[in-house]
FIVEX-88218 format. One record per residue: residue number from 1; residue in one letter; x, z, y of N, C-alpha, C in turn. Coordinates in steps of 0.1 Angstrom, whole numbers. Layout:
PATOR,num,residu,n_px,n_pz,n_py,ca_px,ca_pz,ca_py,c_px,c_pz,c_py
PATOR,NUM,A,X,Z,Y,X,Z,Y,X,Z,Y
...
***
This chain:
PATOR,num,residu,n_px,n_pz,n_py,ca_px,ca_pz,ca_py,c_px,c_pz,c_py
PATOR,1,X,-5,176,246,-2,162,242,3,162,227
PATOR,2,X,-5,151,219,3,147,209,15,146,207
PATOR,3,X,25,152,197,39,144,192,38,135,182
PATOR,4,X,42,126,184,42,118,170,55,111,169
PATOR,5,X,58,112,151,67,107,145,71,95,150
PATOR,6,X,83,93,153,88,80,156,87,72,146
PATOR,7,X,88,55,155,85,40,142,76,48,131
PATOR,8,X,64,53,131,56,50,121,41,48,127
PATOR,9,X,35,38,121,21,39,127,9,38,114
PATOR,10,X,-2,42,115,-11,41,104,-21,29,110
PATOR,11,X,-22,19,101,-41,10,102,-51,12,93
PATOR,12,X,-57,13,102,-73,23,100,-82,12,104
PATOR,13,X,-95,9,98,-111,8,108,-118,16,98
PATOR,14,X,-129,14,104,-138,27,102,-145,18,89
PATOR,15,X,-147,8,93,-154,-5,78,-145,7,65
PATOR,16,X,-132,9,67,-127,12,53,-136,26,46
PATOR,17,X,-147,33,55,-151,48,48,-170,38,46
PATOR,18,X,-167,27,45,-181,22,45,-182,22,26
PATOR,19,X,-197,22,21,-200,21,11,-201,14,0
PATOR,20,X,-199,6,-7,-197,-8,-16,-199,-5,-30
PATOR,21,X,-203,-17,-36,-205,-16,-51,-187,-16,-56
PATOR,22,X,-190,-1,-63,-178,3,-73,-180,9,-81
PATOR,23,X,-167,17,-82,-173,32,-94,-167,45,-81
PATOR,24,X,-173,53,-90,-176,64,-80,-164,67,-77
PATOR,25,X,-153,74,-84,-144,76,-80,-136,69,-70
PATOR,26,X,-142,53,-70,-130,49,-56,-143,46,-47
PATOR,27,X,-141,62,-38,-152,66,-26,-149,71,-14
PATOR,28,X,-156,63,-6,-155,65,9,-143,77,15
PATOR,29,X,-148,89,7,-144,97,11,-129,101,10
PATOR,30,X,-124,94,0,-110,94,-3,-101,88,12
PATOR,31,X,-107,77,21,-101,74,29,-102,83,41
PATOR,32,X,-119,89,43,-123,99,53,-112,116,49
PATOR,33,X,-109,117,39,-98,134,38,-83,126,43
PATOR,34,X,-81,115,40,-67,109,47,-65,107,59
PATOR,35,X,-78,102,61,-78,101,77,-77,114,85
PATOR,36,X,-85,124,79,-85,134,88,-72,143,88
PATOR,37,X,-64,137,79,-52,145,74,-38,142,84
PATOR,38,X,-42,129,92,-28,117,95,-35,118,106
PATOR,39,X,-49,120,112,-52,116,128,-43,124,141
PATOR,40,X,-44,134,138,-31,144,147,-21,141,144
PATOR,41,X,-13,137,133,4,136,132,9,122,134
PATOR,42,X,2,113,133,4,98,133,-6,84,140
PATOR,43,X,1,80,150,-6,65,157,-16,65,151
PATOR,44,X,-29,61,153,-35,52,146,-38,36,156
PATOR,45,X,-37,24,146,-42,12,149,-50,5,142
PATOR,46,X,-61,-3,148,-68,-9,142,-66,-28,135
PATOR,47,X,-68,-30,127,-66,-39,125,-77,-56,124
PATOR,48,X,-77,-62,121,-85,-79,126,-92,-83,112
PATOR,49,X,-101,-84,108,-104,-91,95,-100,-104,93
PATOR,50,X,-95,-112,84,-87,-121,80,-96,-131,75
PATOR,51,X,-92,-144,78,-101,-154,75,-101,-160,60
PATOR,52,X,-108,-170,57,-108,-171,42,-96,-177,36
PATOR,53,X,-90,-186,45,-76,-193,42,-65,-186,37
PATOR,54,X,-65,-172,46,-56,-163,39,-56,-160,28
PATOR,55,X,-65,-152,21,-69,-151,9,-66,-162,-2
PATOR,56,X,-68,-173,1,-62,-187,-5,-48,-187,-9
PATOR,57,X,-37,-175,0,-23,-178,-1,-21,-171,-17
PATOR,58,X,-29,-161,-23,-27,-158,-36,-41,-161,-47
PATOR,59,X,-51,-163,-39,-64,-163,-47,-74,-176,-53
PATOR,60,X,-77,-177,-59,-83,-185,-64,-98,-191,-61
PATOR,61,X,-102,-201,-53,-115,-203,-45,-127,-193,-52
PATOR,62,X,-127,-194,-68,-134,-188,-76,-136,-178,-74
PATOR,63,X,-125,-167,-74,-125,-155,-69,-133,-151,-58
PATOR,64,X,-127,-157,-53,-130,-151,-36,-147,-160,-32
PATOR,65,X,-150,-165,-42,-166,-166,-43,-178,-156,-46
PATOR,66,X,-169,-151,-58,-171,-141,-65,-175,-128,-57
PATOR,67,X,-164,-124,-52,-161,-109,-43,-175,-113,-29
PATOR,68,X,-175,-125,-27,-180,-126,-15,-198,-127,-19
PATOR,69,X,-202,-128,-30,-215,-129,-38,-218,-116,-28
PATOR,70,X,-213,-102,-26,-218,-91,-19,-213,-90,-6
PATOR,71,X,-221,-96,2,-215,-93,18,-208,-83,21
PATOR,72,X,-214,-73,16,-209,-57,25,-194,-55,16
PATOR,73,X,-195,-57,8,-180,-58,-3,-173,-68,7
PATOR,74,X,-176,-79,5,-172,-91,14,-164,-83,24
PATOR,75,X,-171,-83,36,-169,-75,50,-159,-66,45
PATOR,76,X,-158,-57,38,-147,-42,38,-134,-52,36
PATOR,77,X,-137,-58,20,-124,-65,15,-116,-73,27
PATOR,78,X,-123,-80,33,-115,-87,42,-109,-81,52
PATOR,79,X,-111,-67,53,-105,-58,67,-92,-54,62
PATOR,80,X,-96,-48,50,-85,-43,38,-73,-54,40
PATOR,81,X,-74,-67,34,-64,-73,38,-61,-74,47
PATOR,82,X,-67,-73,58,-66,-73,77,-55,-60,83
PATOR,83,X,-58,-52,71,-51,-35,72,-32,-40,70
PATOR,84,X,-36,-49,56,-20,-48,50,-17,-59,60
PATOR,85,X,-19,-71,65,-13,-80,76,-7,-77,86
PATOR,86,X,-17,-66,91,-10,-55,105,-1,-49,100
PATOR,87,X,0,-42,90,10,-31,85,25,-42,84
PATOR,88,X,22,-55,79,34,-63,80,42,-67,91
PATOR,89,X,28,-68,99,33,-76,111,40,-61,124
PATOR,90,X,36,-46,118,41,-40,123,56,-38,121
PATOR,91,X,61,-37,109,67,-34,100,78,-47,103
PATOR,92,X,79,-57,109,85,-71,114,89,-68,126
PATOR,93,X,83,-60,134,83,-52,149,94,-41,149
PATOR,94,X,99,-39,137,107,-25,136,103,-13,133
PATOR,95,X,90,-13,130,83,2,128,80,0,119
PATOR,96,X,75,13,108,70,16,99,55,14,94
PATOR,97,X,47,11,88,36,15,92,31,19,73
PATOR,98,X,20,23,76,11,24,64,-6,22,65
PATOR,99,X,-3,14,58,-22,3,58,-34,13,48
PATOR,100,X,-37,21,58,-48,32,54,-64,27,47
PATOR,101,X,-65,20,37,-69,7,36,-78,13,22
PATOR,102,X,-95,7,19,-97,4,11,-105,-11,12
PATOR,103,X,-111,-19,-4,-105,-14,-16,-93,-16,-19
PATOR,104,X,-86,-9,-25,-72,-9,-32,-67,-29,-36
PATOR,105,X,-59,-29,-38,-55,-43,-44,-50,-44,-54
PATOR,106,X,-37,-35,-57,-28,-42,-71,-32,-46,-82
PATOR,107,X,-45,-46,-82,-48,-51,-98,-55,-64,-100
PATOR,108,X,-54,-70,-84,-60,-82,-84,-50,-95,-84
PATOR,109,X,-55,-103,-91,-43,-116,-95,-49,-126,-87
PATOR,110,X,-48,-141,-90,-50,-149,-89,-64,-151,-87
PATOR,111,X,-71,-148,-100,-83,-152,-100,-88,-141,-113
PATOR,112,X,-87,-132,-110,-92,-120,-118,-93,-108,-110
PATOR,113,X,-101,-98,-109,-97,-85,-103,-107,-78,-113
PATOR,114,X,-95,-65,-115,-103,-53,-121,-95,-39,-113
PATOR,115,X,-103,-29,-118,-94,-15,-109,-102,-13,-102
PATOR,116,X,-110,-17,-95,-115,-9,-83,-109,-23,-68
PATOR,117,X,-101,-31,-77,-92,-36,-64,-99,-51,-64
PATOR,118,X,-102,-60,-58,-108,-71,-48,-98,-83,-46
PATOR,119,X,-90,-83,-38,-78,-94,-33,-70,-83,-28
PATOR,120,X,-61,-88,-36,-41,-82,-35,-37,-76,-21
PATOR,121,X,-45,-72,-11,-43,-67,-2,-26,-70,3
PATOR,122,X,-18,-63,-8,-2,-67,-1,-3,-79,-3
PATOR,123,X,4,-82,-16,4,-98,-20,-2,-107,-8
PATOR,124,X,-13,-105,-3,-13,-117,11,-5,-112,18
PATOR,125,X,-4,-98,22,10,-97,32,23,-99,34
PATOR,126,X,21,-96,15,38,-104,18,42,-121,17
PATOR,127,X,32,-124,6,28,-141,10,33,-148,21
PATOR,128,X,23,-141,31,24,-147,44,31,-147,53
PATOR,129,X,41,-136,52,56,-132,58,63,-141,51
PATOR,130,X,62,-144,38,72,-153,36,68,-168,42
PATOR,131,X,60,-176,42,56,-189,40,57,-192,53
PATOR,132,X,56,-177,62,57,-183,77,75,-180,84
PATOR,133,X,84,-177,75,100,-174,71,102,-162,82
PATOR,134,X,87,-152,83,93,-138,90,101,-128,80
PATOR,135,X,99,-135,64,108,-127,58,112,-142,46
PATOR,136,X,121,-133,42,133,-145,30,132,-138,19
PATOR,137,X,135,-123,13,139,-117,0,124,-106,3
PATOR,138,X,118,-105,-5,112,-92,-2,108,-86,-15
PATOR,139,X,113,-73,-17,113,-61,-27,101,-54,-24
PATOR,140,X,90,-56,-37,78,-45,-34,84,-39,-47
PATOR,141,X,79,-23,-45,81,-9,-52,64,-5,-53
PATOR,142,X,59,-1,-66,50,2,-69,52,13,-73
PATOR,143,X,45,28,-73,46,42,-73,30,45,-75
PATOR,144,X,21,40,-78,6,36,-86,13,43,-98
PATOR,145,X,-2,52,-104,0,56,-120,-4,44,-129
PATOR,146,X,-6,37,-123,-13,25,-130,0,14,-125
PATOR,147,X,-1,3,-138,7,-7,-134,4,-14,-125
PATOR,148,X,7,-22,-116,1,-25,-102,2,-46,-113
PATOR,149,X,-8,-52,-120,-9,-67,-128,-9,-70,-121
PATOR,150,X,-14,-71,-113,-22,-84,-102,-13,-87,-93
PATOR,151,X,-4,-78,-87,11,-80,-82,20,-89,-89
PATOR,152,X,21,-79,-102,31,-84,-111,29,-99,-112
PATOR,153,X,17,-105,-112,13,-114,-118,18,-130,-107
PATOR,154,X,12,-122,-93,13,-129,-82,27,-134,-83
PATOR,155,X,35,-130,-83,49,-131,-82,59,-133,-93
PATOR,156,X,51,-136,-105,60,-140,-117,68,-153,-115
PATOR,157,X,78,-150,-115,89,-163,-117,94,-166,-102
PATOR,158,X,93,-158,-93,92,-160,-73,106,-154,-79
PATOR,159,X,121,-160,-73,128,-157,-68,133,-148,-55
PATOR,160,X,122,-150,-44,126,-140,-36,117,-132,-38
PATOR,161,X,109,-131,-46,100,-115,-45,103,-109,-60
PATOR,162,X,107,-95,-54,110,-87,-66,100,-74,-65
PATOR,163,X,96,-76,-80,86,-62,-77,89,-52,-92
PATOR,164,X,94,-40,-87,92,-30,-98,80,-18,-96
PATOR,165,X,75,-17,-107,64,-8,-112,75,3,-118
PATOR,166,X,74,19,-113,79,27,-116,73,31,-126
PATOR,167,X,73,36,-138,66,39,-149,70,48,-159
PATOR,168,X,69,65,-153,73,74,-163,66,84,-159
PATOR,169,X,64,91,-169,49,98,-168,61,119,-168
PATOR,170,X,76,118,-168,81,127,-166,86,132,-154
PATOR,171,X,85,139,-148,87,143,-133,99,140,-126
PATOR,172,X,109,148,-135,119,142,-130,128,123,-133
PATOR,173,X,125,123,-145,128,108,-146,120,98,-139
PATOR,174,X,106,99,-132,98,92,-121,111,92,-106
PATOR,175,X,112,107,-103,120,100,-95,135,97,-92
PATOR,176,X,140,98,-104,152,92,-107,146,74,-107
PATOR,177,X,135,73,-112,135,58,-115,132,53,-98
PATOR,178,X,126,64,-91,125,55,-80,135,55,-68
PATOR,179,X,149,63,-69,160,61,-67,164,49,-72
PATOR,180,X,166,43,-85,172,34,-93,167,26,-86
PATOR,181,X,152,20,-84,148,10,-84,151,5,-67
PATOR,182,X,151,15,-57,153,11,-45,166,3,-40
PATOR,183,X,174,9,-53,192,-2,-57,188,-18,-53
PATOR,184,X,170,-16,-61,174,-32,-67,170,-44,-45
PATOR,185,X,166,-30,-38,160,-36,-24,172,-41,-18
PATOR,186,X,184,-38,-25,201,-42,-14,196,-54,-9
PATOR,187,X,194,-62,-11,191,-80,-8,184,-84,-3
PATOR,188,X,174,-75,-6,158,-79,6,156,-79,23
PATOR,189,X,151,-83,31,149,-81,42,137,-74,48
PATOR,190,X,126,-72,37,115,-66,35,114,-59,27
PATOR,191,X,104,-43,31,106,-36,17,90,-31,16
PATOR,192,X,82,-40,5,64,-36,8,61,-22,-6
PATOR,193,X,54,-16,-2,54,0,-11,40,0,-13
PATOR,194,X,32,-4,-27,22,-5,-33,19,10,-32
PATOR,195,X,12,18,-24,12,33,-23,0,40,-32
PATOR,196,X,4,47,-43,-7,51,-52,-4,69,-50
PATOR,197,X,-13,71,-50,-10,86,-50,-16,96,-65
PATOR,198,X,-19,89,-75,-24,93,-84,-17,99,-97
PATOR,199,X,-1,100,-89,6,113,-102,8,121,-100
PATOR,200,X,2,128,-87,-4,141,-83,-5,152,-94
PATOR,201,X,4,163,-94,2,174,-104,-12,175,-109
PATOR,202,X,-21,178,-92,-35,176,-99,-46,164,-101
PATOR,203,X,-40,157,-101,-46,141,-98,-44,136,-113
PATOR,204,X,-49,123,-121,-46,119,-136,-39,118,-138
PATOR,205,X,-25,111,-129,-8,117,-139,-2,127,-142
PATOR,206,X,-9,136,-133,-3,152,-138,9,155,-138
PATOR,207,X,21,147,-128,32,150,-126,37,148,-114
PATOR,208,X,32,147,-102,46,152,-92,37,161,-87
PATOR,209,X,49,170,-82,45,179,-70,43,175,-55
PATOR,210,X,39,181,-48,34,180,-33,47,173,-29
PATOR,211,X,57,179,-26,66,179,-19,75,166,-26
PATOR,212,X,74,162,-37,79,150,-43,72,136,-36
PATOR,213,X,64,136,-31,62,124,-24,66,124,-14
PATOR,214,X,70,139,-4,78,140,8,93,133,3
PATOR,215,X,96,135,-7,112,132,-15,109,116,-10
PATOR,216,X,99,110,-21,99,100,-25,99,90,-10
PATOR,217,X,95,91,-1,92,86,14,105,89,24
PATOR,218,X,110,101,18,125,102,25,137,89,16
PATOR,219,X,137,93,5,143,80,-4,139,66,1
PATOR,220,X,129,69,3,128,45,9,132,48,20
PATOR,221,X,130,56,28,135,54,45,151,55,44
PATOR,222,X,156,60,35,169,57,38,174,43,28
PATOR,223,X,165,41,22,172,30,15,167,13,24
PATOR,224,X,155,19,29,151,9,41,156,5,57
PATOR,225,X,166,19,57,176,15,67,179,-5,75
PATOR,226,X,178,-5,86,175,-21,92,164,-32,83
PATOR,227,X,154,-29,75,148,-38,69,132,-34,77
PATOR,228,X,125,-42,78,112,-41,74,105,-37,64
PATOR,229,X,98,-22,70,91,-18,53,76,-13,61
PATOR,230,X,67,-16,51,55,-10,55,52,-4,37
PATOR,231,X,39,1,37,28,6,25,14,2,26
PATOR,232,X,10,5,13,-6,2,17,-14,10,4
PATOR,233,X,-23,17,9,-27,28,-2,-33,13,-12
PATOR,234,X,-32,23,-22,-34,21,-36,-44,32,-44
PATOR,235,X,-39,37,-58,-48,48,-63,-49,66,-51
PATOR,236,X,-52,76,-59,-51,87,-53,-64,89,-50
PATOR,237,X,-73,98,-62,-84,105,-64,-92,118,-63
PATOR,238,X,-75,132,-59,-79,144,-61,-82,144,-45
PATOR,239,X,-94,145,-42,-97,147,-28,-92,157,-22
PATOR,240,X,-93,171,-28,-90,183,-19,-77,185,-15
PATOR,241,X,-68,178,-21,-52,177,-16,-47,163,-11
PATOR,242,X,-54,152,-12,-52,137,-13,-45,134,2
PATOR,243,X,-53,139,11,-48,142,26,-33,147,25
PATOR,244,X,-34,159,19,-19,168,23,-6,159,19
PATOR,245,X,-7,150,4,-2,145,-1,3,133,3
PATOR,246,X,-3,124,11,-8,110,16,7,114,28
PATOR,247,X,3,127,37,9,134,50,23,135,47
PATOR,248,X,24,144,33,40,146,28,49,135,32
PATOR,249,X,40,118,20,50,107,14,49,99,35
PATOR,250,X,44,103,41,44,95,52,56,105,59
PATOR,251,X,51,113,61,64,124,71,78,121,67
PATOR,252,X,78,121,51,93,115,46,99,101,52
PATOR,253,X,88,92,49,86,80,50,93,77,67
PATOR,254,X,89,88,73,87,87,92,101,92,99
PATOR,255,X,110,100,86,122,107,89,133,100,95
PATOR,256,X,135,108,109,150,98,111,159,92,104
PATOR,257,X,164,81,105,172,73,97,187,83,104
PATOR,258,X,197,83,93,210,91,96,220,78,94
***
C-alpha cells in the first residue's frame, strides 16, 4: 500500500500533457516527468473545467475570445484554471494542494497574455475565494524566475491581496528574500504560491539547488501554519530533474506542521 504525505494533494487531468499552439519549450512533457515523479508519493485529483464567467472574474471578454479562436488551447486553458479552483477549494478544506497544471498563468493580465501563459490560472482562484468571502486577506508569493505581470497587474491597488515576486538571481539572498517575504503573510487567511521552478542550478536561473526548494516548501508550511495555502505550477524547463525538484518543494511543502 501507498503512504502518502499528509494534507497534501496534487490536481492533475490528463488534457494538461495534451498538445497546443506554443513554443517548444513549454511542452507536454514537462507535466508528463512531474507527473511521473509525484504519482507514487502524493494523492492525485482530478479537477472540472470552468465555465466562461469565471474567467470574466479577471479577464477581459477580448481576451478570452482571443485564447478561445483555438479550441484545443481553449479546452487545456480552461482545465488549467479548473486545476487552480480545486487546488483552492482544497486548500479551504485544510489541505494543501498543488495544481499540476498547464498552460502556466502569471503573465496573463486583464486583457493581455504573453509567457507561454493564457488566463491567470491563480488570479481566478484567488478572485473567487474572495468575492465568494471563503477568503478576506490573501498573500500570493511568486518564486517564478520570471516576474509573475499579469498577477502583479491583477491585483494592483487590492487591499486584501498582496503579492510579492521574489527577485534575486543570488542563492542565498533568494532565500533569505523568501523568508522575509512570508513576514509579509502574518494577516492573510490564504496563502496562494505562483510555483516556478526555473532557478534550478540547471534550469535558466542557475541558482538554487535541489534541496533549496525542499527548504523553500518547508518555509511556507511553517509560515502557513492554520491558513489556507495551495500552489500552481508556473515556469520549470530542465526536464531531466524537473520531476525530482517539483518532489523536493512539495515534500517540504507536505511536512508536519510543529
Amino acid at each position: 500500500m501507498l503512504e502518502f504525505p499528509p494534507r497534501m494533494k496534487v490536481v492533475y487531468h490528463p488534457l494538461y500533457e495534451s498538445h497546443y499552439p506554443t513554443a517548444s519549450v513549454e511542452s507536454p512533457e514537462r507535466v508528463k516527468v512531474i507527473r511521473r515523479a509525484l504519482e507514487t508519493r502524493f494523492p492525485f485529483v482530478e479537477p472540472s473545467p470552468v465555465e466562461e464567467e469565471d474567467l470574466l472574474l479577471v479577464h477581459s471578454p477580448e481576451l478570452i475570445a482571443r485564447v478561445k479562436a483555438d479550441a484545443r488551447l481553449f479546452e487545456v486553458a480552461l482545465m488549467a484554471v479548473g486545476g487552480a479552483l480545486k487546488a483552492c477549494e482544497i486548500a479551504q478544506g485544510g489541505e494543501k494542494a498543488f495544481a499540476l497544471v498547464r498552460p502556466p498563468g502569471h503573465h496573463a493580465r486583464k486583457d493581455f497574455h504573453w509567457g507561454f501563459c493564457y488566463f491567470n490560472n491563480l488570479a481566478i482562484a484567488v478572485q473567487k475565494a474572495l468575492i465568494t468571502g471563503r477568503a478576506k486577506r490573501v498573500f500570493i508569493l511568486d518564486i517564478d524566475l520570471h516576474y509573475g505581470d499579469g498577477t502583479a497587474d491583477i491585483f494592483a491597488g487590492r487591499k486584501e491581496v498582496k503579492v510579492i515576486n521574489v527577485q534575486e538571481d543570488d542563492r542565498e539572498r533568494f532565500l533569505q528574500g523568501v523568508t522575509e517575504a512570508l513576514r509579509e503573510s502574518e494577516d492573510s487567511d490564504m496563502v496562494a504560491i505562483s510555483a516556478g521552478f526555473d532557478r534550478y542550478e540547471l534550469d535558466w536561473g542557475r541558482t538554487l539547488k535541489l534541496e533549496d526548494f525542499r527548504t523553500i516548501g518547508r518555509e511556507i508550511a511553517k509560515a502557513t501554519k492554520g491558513k489556507a495555502c495551495f500552489a500552481v505550477l508556473e515556469g520549470g524547463y530542465y526536464l531531466p530533474h524537473l520531476g525530482l525538484v517539483v518532489k523536493a518543494f512539495l515534500e517540504g511543502l507536505s511536512e508536519e506542521e510543529g
